[in-house]
PLY file of the C-alpha trace (Angstrom):
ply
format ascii 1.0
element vertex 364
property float x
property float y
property float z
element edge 363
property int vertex1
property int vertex2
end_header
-6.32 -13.87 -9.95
-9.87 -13.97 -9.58
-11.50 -16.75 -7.41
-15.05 -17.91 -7.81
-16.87 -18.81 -4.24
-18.23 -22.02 -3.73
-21.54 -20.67 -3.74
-21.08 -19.12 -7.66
-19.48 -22.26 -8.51
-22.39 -24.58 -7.12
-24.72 -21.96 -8.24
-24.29 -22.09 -11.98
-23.09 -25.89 -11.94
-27.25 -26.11 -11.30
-27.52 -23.50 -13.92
-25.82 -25.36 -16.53
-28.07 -29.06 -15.48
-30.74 -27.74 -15.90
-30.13 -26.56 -19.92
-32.47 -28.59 -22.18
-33.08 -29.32 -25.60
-35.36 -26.52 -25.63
-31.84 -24.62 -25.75
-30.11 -24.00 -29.09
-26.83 -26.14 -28.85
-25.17 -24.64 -31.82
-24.78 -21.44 -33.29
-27.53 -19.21 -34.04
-28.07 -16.14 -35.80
-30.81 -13.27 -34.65
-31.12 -11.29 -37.55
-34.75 -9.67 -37.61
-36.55 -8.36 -34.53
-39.10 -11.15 -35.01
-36.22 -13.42 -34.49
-35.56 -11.69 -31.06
-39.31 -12.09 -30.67
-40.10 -15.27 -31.38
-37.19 -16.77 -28.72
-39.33 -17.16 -26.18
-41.38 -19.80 -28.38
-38.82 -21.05 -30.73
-36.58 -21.76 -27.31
-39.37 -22.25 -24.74
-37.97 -22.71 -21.17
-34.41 -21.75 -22.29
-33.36 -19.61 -19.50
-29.05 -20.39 -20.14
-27.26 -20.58 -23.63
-24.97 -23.37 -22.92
-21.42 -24.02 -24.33
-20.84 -23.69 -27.74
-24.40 -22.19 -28.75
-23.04 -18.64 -29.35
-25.22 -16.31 -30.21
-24.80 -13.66 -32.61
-27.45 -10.68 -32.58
-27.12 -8.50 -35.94
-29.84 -6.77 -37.96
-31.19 -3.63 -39.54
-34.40 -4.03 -38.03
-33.75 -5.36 -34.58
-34.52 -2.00 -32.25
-34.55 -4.15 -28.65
-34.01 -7.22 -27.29
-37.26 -7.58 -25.17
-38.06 -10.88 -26.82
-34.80 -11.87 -25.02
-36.07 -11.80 -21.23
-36.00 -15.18 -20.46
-32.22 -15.41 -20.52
-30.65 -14.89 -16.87
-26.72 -16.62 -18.09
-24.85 -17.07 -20.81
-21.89 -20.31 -21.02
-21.52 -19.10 -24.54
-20.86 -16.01 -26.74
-23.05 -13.02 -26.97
-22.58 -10.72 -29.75
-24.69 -7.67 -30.32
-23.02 -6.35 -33.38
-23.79 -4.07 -36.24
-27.37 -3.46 -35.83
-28.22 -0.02 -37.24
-31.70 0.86 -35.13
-30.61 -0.74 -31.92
-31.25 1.69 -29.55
-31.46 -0.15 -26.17
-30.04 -3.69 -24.61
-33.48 -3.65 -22.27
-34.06 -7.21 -21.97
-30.96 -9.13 -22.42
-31.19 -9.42 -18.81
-27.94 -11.43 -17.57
-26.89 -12.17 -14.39
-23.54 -14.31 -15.43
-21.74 -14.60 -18.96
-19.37 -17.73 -19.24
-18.18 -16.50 -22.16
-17.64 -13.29 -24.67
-19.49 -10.60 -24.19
-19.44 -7.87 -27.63
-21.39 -5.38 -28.01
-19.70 -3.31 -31.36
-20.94 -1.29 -34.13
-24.33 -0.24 -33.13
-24.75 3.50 -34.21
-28.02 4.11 -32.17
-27.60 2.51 -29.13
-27.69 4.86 -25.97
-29.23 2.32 -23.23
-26.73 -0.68 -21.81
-28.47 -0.64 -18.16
-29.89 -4.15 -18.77
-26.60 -5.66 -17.87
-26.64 -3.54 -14.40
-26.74 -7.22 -12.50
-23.54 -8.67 -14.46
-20.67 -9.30 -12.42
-18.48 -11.57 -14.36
-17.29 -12.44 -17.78
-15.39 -14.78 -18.28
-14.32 -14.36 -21.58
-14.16 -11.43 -23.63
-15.80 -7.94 -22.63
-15.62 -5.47 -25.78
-17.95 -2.25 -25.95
-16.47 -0.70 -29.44
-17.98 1.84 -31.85
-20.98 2.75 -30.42
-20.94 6.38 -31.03
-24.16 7.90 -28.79
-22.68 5.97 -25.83
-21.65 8.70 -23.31
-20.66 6.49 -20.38
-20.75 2.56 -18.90
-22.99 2.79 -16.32
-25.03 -0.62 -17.33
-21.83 -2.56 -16.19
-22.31 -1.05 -12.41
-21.75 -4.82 -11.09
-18.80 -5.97 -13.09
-15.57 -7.05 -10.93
-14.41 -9.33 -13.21
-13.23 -9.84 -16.65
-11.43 -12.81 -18.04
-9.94 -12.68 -20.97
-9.28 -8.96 -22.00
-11.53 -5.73 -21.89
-11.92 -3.74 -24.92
-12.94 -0.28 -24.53
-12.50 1.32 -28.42
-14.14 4.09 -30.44
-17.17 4.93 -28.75
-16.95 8.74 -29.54
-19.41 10.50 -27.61
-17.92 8.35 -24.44
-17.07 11.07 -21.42
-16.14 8.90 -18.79
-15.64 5.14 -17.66
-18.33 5.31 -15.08
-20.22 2.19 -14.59
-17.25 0.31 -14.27
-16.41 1.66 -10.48
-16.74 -2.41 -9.28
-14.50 -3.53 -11.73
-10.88 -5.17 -9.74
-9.27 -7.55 -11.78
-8.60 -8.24 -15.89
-7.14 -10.96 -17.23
-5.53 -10.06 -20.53
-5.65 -6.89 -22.04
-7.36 -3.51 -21.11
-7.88 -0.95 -23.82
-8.64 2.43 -23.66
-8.67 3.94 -27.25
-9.64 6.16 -29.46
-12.05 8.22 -27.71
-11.97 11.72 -28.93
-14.58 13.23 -26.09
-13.12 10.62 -23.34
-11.83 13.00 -20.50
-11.66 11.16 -16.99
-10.67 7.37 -16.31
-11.35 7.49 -12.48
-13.76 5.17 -12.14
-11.15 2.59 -12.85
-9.98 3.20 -9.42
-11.02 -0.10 -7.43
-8.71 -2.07 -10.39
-6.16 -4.26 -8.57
-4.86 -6.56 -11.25
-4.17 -6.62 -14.88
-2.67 -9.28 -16.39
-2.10 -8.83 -19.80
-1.80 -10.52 -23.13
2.24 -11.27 -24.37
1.54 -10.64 -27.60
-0.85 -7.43 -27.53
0.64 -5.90 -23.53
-1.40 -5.13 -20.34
-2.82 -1.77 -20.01
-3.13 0.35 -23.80
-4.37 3.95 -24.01
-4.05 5.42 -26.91
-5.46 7.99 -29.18
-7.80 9.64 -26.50
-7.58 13.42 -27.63
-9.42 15.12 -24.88
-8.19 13.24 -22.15
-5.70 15.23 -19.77
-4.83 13.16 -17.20
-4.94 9.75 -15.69
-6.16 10.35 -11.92
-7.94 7.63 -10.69
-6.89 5.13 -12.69
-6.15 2.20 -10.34
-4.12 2.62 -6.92
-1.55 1.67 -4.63
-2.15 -1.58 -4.64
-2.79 -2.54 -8.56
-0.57 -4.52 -10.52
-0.08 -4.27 -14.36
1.48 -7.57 -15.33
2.83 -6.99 -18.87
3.81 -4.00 -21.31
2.56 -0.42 -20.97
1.28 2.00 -23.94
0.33 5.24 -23.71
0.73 6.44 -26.47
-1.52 9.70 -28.53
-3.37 11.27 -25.94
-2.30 14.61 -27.63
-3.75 17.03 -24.74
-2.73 14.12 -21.56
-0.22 15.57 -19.49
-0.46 14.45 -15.82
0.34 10.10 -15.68
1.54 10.46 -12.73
-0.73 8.83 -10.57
0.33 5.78 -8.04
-0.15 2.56 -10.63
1.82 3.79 -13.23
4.31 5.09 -11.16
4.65 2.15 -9.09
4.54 0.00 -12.67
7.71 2.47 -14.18
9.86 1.92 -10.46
9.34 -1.80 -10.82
8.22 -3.15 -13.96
7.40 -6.38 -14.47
10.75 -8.77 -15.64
11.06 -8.45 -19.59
7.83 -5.69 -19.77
8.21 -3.06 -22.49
6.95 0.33 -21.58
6.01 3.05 -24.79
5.28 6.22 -23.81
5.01 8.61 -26.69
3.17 11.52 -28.52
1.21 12.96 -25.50
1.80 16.43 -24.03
4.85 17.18 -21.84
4.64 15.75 -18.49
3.48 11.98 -19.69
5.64 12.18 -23.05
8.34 9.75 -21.53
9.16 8.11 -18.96
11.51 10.24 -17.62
9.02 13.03 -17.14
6.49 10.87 -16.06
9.46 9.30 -12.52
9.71 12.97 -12.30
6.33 13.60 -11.21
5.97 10.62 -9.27
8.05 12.05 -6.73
5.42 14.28 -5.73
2.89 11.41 -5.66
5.14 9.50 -3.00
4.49 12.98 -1.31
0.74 12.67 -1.79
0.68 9.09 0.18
1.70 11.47 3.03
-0.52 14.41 3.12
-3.47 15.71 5.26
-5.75 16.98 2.49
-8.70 18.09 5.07
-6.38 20.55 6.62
-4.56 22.24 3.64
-5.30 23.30 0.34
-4.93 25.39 -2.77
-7.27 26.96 -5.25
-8.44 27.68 -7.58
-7.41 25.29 -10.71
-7.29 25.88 -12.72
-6.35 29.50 -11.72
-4.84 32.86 -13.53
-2.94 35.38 -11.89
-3.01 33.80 -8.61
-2.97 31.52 -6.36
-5.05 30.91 -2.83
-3.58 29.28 0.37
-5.81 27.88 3.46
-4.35 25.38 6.28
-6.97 25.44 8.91
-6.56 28.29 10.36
-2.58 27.51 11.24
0.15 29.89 10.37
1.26 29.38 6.60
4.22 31.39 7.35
5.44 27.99 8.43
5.46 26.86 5.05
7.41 26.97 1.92
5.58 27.06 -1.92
7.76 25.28 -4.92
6.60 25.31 -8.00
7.67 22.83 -10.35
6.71 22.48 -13.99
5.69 18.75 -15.52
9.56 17.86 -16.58
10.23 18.08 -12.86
11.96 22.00 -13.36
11.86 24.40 -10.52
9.76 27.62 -11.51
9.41 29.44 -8.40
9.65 29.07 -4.68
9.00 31.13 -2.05
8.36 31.07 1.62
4.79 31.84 2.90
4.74 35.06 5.52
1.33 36.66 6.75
0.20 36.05 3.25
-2.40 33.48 1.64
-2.06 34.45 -1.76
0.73 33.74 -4.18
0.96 36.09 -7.45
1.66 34.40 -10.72
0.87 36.68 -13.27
4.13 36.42 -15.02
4.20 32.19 -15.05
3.28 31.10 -18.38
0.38 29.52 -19.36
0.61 25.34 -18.66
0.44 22.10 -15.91
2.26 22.38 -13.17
2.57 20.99 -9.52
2.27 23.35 -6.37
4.32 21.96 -3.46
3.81 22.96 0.23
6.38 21.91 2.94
7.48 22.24 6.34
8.78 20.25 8.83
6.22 18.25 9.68
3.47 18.14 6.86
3.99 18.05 2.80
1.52 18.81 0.04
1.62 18.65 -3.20
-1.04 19.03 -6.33
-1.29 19.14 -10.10
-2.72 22.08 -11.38
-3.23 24.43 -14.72
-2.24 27.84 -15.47
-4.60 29.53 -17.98
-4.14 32.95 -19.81
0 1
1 2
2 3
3 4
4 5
5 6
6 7
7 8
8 9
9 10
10 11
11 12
12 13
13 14
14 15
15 16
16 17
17 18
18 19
19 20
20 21
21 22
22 23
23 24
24 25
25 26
26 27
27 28
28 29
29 30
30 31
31 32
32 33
33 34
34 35
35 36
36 37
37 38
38 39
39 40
40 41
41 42
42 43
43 44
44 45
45 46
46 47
47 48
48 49
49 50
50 51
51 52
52 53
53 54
54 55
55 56
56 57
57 58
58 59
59 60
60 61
61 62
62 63
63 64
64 65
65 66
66 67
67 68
68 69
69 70
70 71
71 72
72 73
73 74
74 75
75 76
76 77
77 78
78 79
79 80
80 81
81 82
82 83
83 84
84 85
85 86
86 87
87 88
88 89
89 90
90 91
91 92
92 93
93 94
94 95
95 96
96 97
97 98
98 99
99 100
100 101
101 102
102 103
103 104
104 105
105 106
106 107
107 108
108 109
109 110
110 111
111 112
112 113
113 114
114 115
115 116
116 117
117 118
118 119
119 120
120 121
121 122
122 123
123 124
124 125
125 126
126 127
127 128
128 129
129 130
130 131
131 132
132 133
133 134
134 135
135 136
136 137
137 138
138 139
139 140
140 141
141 142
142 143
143 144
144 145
145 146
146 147
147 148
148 149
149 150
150 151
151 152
152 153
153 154
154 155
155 156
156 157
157 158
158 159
159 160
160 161
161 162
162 163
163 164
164 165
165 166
166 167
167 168
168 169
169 170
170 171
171 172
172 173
173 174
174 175
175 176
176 177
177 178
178 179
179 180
180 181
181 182
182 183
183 184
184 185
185 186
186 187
187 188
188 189
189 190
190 191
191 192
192 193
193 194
194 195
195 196
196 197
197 198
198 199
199 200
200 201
201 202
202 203
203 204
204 205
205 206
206 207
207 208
208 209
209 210
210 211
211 212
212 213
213 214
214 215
215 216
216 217
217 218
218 219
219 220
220 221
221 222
222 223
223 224
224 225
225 226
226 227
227 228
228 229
229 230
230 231
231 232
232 233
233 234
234 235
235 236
236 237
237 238
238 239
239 240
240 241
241 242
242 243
243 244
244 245
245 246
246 247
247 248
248 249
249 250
250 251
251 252
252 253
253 254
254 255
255 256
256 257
257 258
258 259
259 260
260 261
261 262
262 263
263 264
264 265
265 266
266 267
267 268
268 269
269 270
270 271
271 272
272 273
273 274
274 275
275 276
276 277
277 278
278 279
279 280
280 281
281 282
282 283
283 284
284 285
285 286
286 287
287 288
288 289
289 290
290 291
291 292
292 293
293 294
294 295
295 296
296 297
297 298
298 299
299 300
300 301
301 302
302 303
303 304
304 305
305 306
306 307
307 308
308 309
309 310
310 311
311 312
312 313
313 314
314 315
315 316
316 317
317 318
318 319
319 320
320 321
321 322
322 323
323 324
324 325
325 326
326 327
327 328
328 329
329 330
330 331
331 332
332 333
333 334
334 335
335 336
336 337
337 338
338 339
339 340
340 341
341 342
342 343
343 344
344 345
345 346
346 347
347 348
348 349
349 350
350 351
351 352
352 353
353 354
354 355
355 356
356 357
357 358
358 359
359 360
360 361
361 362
362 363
């Protein structure tokens, strides 16, 4: 669980005395870009929403939020939703948000960097259907979320970069529906997930391009509540440490669904089957040995640092855990596999002292 120093704490506590009247203290609606404007004057001195004065941004003709630069925290809700010629957050400034934080439906927005100072949210963190979005990296502070992070329809996004500081989420984290979405490592620093027991922990679903799930999380994250992937028609490779240590010891009355992705990550039965290999991986030397190219053809290239790789023995297993080929190593550093069919597979190297072992892809 996430712990607030005593500096934070006595940091915004002064925050929140010095709000003013000059705040709103209910509600308010920014609907018109002279709305956003006019803040400055129709709030003067109001540098911190406080509780229960959410504040809902949402207008055809609202194109930034400039007007907005006077706000450094938020103790209420911020939503910036459904404005059609929004291209840019540049001036929503924050440096803390004590509540929701939604930014959904905004077809021309391509600039989030204002929020590049944000560490925490306490409540709510959603970034949904904003199409022209091709990555995250305005959240570059954010360690904490607090109460679920929804990452939905955004169809141009590529990766989940900008959110390499993020460690722990309480409630909820959803990765779907993301049709250009093809790498999740910069979730790698993510030690905790709590989850939701109505909606589960950790969701990824319906990301079409995505192929596998390396770097998401580590050794040492926890994923406190059910497990869906589930449509990632092309993902084939799950088998990375936090999902393998979640399926060897899930959490007491978790539900795991793992369907309708390629073979390799289509259950969890061929999911534990790869994970053997990652146990392997906690072991190896990976500036000594290695194999390339991937993906590769009609063969396959062996270096070990100048040591004799007739020492060694090549498996290779396909993504149900199936033994295609193996082979000892002599004088050679080159492994033929012009007759392997096209696919994912892992390449194991072993001898007595030293084990390697690494996803790759066989194309024709």
């Amino acid at each position: 669980m996430f712990k607030f120093s005593t500096a934070i704490i006595l940091a915004f506590t002064s925050i929140s005395l010095k709000i003013s009247a000059q705040c709103p203290l209910t509600p308010i609606s920014l609907t018109t870009q002279t709305d956003i404007d006019n803040f400055s004057t129709t709030y003067p001195g109001c540098d911190t929403i406080p509780v229960g004065a959410d504040v809902l941004i949402s207008g055809s003709t609202i194109t930034n939020l400039n007007g907005l630069n006077q706000l450094v925290a938020s103790l209420a809700a911020i939503e910036i939703r459904n404005n059609s010629n929004l291209t840019t957050t540049s001036g929503l400034n924050l440096l803390y948000a004590g509540s929701d934080l939604i930014i959904r439906n905004n077809p021309q927005l391509v600039d989030i960097s204002s929020f590049s100072n944000l560490d925490t949210i306490l409540g709510e963190f959603t970034i949904r259907t904003n199409p022209l979005l091709t990555d995250l990296t305005g959240f570059s502070s954010l360690k904490y979320v607090g109460m679920g992070a929804i990452i939905r329809d955004n169809a141009a996004l590529t990766s989940l970069n900008g959110l390499n500081q993020l460690t722990s989420v309480d409630g909820i984290l959803e990765i779907v529906e993301h049709p250009n979405l093809t790498d999740v490592s910069a979730l790698s620093n993510l030690t905790l997930v709590t989850g939701d027991p109505i909606e589960g922990a950790l969701v990824i679903d319906l990301n079409t391009s995505l192929t596998s799930l390396n770097g998401l999380g580590n050794n040492n994250t926890e994923i406190l509540g059910d497990l869906f992937i589930t449509g990632n028609t092309v993902l084939s490779d799950c088998a990375v440490q936090s999902i393998c240590n979640y399926l060897n010891n899930p959490p007491i009355g978790a539900v795991s669904t793992i369907n309708l992705n390629l073979t390799g990550c289509n259950t969890e039965t061929e999911i534990l089957n790869q994970c053997v290999f990652v146990s392997i991986n906690e072991q190896n030397n990976y500036d000594v040995l290695s194999v390339y190219p991937n993906p590769f053809n009609t063969q396959l290239t062996f270096e070990w640092n100048g040591k004799n790789l007739s020492e060694l023995l090549v498996t290779i297993h396909d993504l149900t855990g199936k033994l295609i080929h193996e082979q000892e190593l002599n004088s050679t550093t080159v492994l033929n596999t012009e007759w392997i069919n096209k696919g994912s597979y892992v390449i194991s190297l072993v001898n007595e002292k030293k084990s390697f072992s690494k996803k790759m892809i066989l194309i024709k």
